[in-house]
Structure formats: structure tokens, C-alpha cells
C-alpha positions as a Markdown table, in Angstrom:
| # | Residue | x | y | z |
|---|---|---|---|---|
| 1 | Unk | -19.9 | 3.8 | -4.5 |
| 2 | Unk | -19.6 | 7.4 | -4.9 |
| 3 | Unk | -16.1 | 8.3 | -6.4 |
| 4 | Unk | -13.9 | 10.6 | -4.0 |
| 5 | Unk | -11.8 | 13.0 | -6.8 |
| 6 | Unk | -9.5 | 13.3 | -4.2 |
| 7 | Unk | -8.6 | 9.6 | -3.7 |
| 8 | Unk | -9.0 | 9.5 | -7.6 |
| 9 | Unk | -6.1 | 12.0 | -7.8 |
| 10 | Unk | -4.3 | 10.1 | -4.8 |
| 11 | Unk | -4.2 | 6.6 | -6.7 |
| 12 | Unk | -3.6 | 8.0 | -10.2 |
| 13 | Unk | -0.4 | 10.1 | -9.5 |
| 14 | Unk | 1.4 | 7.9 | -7.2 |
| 15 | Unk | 0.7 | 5.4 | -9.6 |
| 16 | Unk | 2.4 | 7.5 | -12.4 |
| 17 | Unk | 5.3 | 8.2 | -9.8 |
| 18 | Unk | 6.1 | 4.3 | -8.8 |
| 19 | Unk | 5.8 | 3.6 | -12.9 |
| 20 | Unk | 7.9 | 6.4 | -13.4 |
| 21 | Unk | 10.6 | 5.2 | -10.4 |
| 22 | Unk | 10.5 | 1.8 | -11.9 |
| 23 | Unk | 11.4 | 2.8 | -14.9 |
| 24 | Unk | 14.7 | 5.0 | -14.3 |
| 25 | Unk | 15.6 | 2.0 | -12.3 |
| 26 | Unk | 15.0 | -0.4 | -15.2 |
| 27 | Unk | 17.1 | 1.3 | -17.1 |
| 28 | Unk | 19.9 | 2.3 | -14.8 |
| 29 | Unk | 20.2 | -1.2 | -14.2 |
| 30 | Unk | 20.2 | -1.9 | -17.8 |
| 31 | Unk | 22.9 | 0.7 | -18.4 |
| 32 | Unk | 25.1 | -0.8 | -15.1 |
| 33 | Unk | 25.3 | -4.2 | -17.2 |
| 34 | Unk | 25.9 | -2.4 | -20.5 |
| 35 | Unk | 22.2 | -3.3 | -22.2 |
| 36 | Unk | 22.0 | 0.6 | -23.2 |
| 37 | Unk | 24.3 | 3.5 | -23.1 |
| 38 | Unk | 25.0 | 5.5 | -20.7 |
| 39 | Unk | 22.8 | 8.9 | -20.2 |
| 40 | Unk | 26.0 | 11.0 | -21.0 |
| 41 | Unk | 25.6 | 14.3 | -18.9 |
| 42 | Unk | 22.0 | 14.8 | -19.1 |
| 43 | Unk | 20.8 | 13.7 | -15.4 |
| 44 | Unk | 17.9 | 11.7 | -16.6 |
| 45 | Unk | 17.9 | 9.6 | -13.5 |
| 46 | Unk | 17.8 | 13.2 | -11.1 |
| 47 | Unk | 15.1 | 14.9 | -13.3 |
| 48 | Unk | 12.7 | 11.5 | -13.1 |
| 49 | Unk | 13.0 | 11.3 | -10.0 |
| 50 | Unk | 12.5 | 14.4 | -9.2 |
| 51 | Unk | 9.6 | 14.4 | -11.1 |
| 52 | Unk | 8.4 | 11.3 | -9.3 |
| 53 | Unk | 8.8 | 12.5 | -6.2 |
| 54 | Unk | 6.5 | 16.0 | -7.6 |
| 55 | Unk | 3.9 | 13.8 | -8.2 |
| 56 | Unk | 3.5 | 11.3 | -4.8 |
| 57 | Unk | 3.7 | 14.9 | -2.4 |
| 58 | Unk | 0.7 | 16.2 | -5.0 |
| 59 | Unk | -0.6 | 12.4 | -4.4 |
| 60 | Unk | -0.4 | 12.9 | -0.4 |
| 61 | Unk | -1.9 | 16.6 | -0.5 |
| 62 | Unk | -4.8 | 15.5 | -2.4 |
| 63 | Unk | -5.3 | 12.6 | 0.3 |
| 64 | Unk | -6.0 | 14.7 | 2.8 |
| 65 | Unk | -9.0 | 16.4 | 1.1 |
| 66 | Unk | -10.9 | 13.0 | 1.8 |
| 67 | Unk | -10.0 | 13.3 | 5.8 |
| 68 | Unk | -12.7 | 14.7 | 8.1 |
| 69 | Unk | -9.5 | 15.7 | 10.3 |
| 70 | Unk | -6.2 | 16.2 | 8.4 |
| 71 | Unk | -4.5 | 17.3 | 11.9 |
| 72 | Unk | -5.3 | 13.3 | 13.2 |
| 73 | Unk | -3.9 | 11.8 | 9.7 |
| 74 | Unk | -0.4 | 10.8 | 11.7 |
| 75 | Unk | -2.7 | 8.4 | 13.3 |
| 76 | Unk | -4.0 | 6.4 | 10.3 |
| 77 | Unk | -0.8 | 4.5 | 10.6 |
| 78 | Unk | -1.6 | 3.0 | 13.9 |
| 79 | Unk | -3.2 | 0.0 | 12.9 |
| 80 | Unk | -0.8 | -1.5 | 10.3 |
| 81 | Unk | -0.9 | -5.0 | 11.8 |
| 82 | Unk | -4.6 | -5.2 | 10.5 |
| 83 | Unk | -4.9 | -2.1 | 8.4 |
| 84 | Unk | -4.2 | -1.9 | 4.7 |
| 85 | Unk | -4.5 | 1.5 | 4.5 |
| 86 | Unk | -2.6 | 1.9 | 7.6 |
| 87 | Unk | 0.5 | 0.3 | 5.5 |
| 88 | Unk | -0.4 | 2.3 | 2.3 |
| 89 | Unk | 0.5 | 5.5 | 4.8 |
| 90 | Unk | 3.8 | 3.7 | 6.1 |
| 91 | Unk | 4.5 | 2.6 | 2.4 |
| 92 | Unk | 4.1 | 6.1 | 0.9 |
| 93 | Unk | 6.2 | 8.5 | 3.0 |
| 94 | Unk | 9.3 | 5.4 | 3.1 |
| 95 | Unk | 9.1 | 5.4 | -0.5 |
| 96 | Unk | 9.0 | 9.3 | -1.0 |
| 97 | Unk | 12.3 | 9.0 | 1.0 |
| 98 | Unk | 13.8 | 6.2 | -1.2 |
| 99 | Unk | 13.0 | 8.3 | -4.5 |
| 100 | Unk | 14.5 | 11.8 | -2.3 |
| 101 | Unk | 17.8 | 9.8 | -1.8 |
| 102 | Unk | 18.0 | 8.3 | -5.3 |
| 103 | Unk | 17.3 | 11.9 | -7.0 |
| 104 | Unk | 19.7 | 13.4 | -4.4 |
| 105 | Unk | 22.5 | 11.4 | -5.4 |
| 106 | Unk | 22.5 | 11.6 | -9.0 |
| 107 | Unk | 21.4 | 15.4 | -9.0 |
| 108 | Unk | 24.5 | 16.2 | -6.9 |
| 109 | Unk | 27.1 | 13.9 | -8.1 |
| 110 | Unk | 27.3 | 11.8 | -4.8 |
| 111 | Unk | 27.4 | 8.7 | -6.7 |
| 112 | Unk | 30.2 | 6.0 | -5.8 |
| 113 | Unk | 30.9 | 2.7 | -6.2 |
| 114 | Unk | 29.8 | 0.6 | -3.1 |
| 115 | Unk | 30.5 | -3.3 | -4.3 |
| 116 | Unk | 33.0 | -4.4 | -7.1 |
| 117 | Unk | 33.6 | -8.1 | -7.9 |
| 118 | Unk | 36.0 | -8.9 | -10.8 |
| 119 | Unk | 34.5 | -6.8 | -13.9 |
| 120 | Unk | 30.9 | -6.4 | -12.1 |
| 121 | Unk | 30.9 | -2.5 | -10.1 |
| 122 | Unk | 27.9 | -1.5 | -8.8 |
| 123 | Unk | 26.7 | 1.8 | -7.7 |
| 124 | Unk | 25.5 | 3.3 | -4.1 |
| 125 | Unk | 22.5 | 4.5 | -6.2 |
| 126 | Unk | 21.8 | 1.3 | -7.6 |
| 127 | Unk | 21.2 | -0.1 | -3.9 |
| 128 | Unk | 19.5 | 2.7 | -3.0 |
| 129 | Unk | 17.0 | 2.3 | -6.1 |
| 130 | Unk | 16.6 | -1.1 | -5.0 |
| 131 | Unk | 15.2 | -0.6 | -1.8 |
| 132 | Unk | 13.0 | 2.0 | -3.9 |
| 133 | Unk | 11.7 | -0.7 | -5.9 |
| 134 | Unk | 10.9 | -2.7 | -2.9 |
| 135 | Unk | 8.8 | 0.2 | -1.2 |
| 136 | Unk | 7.1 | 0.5 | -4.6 |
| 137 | Unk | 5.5 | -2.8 | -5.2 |
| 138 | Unk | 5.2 | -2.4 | -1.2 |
| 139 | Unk | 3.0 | 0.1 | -1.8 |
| 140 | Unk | 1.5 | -0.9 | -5.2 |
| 141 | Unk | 0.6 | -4.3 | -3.4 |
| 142 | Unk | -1.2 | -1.8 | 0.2 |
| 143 | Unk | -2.8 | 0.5 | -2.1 |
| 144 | Unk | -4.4 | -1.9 | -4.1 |
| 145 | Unk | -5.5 | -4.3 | -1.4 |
| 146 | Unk | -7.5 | -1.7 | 0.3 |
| 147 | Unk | -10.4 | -2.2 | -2.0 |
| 148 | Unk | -9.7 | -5.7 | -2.8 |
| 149 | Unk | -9.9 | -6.9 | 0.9 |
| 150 | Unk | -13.5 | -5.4 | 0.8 |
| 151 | Unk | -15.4 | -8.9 | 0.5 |
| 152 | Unk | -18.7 | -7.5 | 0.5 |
| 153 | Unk | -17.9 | -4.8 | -2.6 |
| 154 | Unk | -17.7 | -7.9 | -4.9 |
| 155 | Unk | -16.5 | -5.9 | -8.3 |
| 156 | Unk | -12.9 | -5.0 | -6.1 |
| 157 | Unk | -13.0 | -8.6 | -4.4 |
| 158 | Unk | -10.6 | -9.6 | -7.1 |
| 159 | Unk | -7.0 | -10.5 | -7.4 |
| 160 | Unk | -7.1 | -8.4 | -11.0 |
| 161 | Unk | -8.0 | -5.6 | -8.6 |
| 162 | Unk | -4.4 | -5.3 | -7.6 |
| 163 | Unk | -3.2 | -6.7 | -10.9 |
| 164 | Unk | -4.6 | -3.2 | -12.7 |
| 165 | Unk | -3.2 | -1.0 | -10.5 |
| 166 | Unk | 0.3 | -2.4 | -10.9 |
| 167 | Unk | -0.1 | -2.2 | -14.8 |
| 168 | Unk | -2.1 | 1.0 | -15.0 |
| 169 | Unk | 0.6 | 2.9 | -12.6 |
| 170 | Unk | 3.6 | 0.9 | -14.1 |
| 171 | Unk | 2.1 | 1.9 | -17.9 |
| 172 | Unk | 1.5 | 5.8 | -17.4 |
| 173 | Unk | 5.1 | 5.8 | -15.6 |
| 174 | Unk | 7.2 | 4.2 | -18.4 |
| 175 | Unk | 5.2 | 6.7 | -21.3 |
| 176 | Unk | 6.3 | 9.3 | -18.8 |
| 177 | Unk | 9.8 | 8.1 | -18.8 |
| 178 | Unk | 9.4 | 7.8 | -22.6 |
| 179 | Unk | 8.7 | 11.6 | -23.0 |
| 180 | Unk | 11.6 | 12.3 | -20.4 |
| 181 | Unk | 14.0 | 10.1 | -22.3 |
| 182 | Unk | 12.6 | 12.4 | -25.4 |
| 183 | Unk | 13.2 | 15.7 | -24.3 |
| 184 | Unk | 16.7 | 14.6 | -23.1 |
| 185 | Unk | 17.2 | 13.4 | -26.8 |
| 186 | Unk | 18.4 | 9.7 | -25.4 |
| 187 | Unk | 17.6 | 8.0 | -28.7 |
| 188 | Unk | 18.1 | 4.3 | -27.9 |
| 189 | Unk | 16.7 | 4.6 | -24.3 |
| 190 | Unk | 13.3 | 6.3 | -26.0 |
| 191 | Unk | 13.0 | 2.8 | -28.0 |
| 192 | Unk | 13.5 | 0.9 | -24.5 |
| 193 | Unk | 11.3 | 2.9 | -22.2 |
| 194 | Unk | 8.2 | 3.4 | -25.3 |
| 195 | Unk | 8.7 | -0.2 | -26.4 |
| 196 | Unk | 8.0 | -1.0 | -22.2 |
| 197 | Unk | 5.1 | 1.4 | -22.5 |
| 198 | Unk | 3.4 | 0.2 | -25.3 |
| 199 | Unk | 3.4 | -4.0 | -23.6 |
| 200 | Unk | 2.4 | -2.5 | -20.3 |
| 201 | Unk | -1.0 | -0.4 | -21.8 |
| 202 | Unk | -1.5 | -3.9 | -23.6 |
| 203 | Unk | -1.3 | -5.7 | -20.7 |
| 204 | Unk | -3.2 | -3.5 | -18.3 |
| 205 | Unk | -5.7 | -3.5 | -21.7 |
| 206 | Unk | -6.1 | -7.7 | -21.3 |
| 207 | Unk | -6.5 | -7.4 | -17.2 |
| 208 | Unk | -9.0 | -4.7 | -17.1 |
| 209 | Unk | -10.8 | -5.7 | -19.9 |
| 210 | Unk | -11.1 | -9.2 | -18.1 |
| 211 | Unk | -12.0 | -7.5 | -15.0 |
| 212 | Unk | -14.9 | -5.9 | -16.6 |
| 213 | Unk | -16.0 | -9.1 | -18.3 |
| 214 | Unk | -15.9 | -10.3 | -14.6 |
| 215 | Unk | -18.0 | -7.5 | -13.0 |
| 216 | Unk | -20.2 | -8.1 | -15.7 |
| 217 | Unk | -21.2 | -11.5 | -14.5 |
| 218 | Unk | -20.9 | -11.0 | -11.0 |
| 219 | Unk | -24.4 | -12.7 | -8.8 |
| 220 | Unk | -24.9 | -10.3 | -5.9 |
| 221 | Unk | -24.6 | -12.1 | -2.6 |
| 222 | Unk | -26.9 | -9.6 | -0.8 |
| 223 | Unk | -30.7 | -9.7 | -2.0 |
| 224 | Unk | -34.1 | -7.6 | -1.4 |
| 225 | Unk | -34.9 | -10.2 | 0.9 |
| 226 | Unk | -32.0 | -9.9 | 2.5 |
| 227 | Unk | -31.4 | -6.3 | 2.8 |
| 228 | Unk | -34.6 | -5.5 | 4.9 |
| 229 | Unk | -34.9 | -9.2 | 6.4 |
| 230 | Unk | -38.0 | -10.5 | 5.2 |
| 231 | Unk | -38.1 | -13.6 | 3.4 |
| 232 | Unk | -40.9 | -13.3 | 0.7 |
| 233 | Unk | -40.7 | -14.0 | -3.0 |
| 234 | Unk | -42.6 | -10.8 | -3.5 |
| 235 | Unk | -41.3 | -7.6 | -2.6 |
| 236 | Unk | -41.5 | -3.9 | -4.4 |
| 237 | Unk | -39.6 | -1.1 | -3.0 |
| 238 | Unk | -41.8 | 2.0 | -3.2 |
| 239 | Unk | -39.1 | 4.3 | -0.7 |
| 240 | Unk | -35.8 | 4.6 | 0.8 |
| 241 | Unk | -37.1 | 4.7 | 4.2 |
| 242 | Unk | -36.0 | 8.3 | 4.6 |
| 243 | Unk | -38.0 | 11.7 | 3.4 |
| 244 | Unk | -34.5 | 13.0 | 1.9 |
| 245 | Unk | -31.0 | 12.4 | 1.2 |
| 246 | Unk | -29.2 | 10.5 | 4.0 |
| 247 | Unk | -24.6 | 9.9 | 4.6 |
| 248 | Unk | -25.6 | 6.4 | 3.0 |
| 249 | Unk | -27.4 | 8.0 | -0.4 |
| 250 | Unk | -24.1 | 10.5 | -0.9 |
| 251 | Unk | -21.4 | 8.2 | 0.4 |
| 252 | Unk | -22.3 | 4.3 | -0.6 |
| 253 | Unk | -24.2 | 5.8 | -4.7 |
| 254 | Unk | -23.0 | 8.0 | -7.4 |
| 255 | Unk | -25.7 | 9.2 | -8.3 |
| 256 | Unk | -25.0 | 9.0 | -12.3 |
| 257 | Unk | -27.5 | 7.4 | -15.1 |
| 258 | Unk | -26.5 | 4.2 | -16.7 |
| 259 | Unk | -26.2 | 5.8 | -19.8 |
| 260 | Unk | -23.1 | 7.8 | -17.4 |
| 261 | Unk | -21.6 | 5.0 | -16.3 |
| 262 | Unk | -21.3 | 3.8 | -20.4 |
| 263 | Unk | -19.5 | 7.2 | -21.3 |
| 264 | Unk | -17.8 | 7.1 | -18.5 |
| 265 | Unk | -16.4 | 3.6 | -19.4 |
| 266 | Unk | -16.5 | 4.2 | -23.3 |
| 267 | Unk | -14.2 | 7.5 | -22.6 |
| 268 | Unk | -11.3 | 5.4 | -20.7 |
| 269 | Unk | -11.2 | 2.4 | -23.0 |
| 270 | Unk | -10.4 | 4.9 | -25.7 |
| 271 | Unk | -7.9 | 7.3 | -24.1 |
| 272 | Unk | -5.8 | 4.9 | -22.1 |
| 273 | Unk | -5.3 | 2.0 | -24.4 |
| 274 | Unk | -5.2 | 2.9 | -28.6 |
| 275 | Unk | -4.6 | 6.5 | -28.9 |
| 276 | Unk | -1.5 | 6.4 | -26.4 |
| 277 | Unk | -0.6 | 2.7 | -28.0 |
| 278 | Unk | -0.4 | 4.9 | -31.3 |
| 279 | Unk | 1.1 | 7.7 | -30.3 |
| 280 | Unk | 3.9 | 5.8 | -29.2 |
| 281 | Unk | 4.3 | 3.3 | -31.9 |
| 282 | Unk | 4.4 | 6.3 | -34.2 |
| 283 | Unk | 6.9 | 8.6 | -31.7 |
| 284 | Unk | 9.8 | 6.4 | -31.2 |
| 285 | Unk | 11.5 | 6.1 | -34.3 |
| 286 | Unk | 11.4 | 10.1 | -34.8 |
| 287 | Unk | 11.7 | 10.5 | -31.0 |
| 288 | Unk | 8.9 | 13.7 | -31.3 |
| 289 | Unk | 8.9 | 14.9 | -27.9 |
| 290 | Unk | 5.5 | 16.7 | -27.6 |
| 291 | Unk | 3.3 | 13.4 | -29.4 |
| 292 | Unk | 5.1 | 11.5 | -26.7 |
| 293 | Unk | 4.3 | 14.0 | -24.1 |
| 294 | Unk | 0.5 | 14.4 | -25.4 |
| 295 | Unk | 0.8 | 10.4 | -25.0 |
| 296 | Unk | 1.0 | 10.4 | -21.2 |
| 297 | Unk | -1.4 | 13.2 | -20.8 |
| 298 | Unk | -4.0 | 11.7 | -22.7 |
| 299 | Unk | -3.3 | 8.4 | -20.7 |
| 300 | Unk | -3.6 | 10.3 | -17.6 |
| 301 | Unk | -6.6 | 12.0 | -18.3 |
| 302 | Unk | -8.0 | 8.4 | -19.5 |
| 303 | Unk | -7.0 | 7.2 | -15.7 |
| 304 | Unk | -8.8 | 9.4 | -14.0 |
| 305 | Unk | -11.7 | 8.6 | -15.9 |
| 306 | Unk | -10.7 | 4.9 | -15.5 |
| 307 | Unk | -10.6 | 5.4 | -11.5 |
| 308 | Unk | -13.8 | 7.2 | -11.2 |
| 309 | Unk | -15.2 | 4.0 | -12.8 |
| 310 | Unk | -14.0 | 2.1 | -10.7 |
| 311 | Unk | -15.4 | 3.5 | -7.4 |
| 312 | Unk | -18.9 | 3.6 | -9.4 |
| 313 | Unk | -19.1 | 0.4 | -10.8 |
| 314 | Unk | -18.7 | -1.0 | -6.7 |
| 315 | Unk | -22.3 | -1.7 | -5.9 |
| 316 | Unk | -22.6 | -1.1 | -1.7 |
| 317 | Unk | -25.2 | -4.1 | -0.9 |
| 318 | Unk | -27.0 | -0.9 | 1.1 |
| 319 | Unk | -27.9 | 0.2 | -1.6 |
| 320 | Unk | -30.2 | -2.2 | -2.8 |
| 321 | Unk | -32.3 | -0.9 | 0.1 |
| 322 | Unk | -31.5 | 2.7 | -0.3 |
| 323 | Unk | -32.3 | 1.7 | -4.2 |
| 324 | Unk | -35.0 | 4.2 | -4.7 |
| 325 | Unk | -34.3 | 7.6 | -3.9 |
């Protein structure tokens, strides 16, 4: 498939932004229960997420660089009975309005407490982050089933489909909240949120790394034979069946040498799993803001690199009669 930069940028910050959101959750809720200290006066849980909720709008602008019509994008969500995509645009906006609320709250003081049972108090933000959680994995869950629906694109067919983009998002968010916790000098909450990090790009490491192994081995369903419907042991392509460049040649191939595609691949094995894996293990004692910083944006830039893989590496079956161009 030919990688869309724009839905590369889509899935890649709003994956940092529900990693990011589930972590200030995680350790709110770890801080409600007395697991860490308190943040003290510093307003990480504003700052995140208002940093989370930065990064889903430049998510959503990017979207609509992939639209033919931006004016009809209100009517993507009709469909959401059927439509994965049509939920991933219902998702998206209901969780930009959870993470609003939540970063509201604690950046103006509106906090209160909403339920109290014997020594247990609980906070309105607390309920409020919960049903931010829930419109996260809500829209971790659309956003990834979009390409794992796709029967016929075999390398996304895949539960680990859904699986990476969980990890990956959930990975870059927590070294996010790591560098956050950093710069706001919460020591003990740095060793949390990096410890979190580290599991998470080990994790994501194991699934994608099994996903490749997969795509590797994969037996196309779709043949030569099949393609052009002619059922003969013998066939050679010598054309497309088209003088030039067609939609299908731009749209369904990249384009790129195989030699490409192993850069491509070599590039985000590197920058998204060891160097931000040591970066962090070597950040979180000293709590050195800018490593932990250079951590996430070397992860990032390894993500992008990692998404545009994986809209290559989806061999279209109309391809193999478009195959020679």
C-alpha cells in the first residue's frame, strides 16, 4: 500500500496522546490510594493533559489532508453501525472532550470530592478520567480495527494489528509522561512512569517483532492465475495493462525498492526499542530531563518510520496484476 504521511501523523500522535492520558491517570489513581506522593503544586495532571489534548487536534488536522473533501468530513461518522472508521471519528472528538474536562479541572482548581466511603474519597476528576480511559481503548480498539478488518490485506488481518497500536501509543505516552514527570522534578513518579515505559517498548518490541515474523510467512491467497482469471500453470507478466501510471499504481504500491523497505524497517527496530530502552534505564535515577526528553523524540521519530512500514509492507492483491510497471 502506499503510506498516506498524513494518516501516519494521524495514528502516531493520537497514539502518543491516549499513552500520555493513560498515564496521568495511572498515576493519579495511584496517588488517590496513596501508592506515590502527591504532585504537590506542580499541576502535572493539567500540563499532560493539556499536552494530550495538543497532540489529538494536530492528530485531527492532519486527517483531513487525506480527505478529497474536508467540508463533507462530518459525514464519515454516518455509518458507525458498520463502519470502523466511522467510530474512530465518534471515538476521537468524545475523547478530546474527556481529556478538555480532565485538564480543565485540575488547571483551574475545580477539583472536589464526589464519593467518600469510610477512609476511601474519591475525586470528580478521577470519574472524569475514567470515562477518559474508556474513550481511549474505545478508540485504540476503532483505530486499530480499521486495517485489521481488511481480510484481503493479509499482513493487517491480525489480532497483533491492534495489539501494536495499543503498545506503541501506550509506550511513547508513558516516556512522554516520563520527561513531564522530569521537568516537574517529581522524583518518585519519574521511576513509576520510566519503569512503565521501559515494559511497554519491551512489550510492543515482543508483539511487533512477532508480527513481522508473521508477515514474513504469510501465503498470499490471491494468485497470477487468479488476478487476471486464467487458470494456466504458465503465465509471465510482460505489462500492467496500462501505457502509464494509473489511481491503482499510486494508491494500492509504494513505489520503494526492497532494499527501502529493509532501511525502512532496520531504522524503526533501532530508534523505537534500544536507544529509548537506554535512555531511560540510564535517566531515571538522575532524573535528566533532556535524555528523557531526546527519549520520546527519538521514539517518535522511530514511529513514524514504524507506521510508514506498516502501510508498505500491506501487499494490495491488485497489485500482483499491476506488478510490472
Amino acid at each position: 500500500m502506499h503510506p498516506a504521511f498524513s494518516v501516519i501523523f494521524l495514528t502516531t500522535l493520537i497514539g502518543a496522546a491516549q499513552g500520555l492520558f493513560l498515564a496521568l491517570f495511572s498515576t493519579q489513581v495511584y496517588s488517590e490510594f496513596e501508592l506515590l506522593p502527591g504532585i504537590g503544586d506542580t499541576n502535572y495532571y493539567g500540563i499532560g493533559a493539556a499536552i494530550s489534548l495538543i497532540l489529538l487536534i494536530g492528530g485531527l488536522a492532519s486527517s483531513f489532508f487525506h480527505l478529497g473533501h474536508p467540508e463533507r468530513a462530518w459525514r464519515s461518522a454516518a455509518c458507525w453501525r458498520t463502519s470502523w472508521l466511522s467510530r474512530e471519528v465518534i471515538a476521537l472528538p468524545t475523547m478530546m472532550l474527556a481529556v478538555f474536562v480532565y485538564g480543565i479541572i485540575h488547571l483551574f482548581g475545580l477539583d472536589s470530592i464526589a464519593f467518600t466511603h469510610g477512609e476511601i474519597t474519591l475525586s470528580t476528576s478521577l470519574f472524569v478520567g475514567i470515562f477518559g480511559v474508556v474513550t481511549t481503548f474505545a478508540l485504540f480498539i476503532c483505530t486499530a480495527m480499521i486495517y485489521a478488518c481488511i481480510k484481503f490485506l493479509q499482513e493487517w488481518a491480525s489480532p497483533l494489528t491492534v495489539i501494536n497500536y495499543f503498545l506503541f501509543g501506550t509506550a511513547s505516552g508513558f516516556t512522554l509522561a516520563t520527561a513531564l514527570a522530569s521537568y516537574l522534578g517529581l522524583q518518585e513518579h519519574i521511576l513509576f512512569l520510566g519503569g512503565w515505559a521501559i515494559v511497554l517498548t519491551i512489550l510492543v518490541f515482543i508483539t511487533r517483532t512477532a508480527s513481522l515474523y508473521r508477515n514474513s510467512r504469510i501465503k498470499h491467497k490471491s494468485t497470477m492465475q487468479s488476478a487476471i482469471g486464467i487458470r494456466h500453470n504458465k503465465i509471465q507478466q510482460k505489462a500492467q495493462g496500462a501505457m502509464g501510471g494509473s489511481f491503482n499504481t499510486r494508491e494500492y504500491f509504494h513505489g520503494k525498492t526492497a532494499m527501502f523497505l529493509k532501511s525502512v524497517k532496520f531504522i524503526f527496530m533501532i530508534l523505537v526499542f534500544p536507544v529509548p530502552v537506554l535512555l531511560l534505564s540510564t535517566s531515571l535515577n538522575n532524573g535528566n530531563t533532556e535524555v528523557l526528553i531526546a527519549a520520546f523524540v527519538i521514539q517518535f521519530i522511530g514511529l513514524l518510520a514504524e507506521r510508514w512500514y506498516f502501510f508498505a509492507q500491506a501487499n494490495h492483491p491488485q497489485n500482483i496484476y499491476y506488478q510490472t510497471v
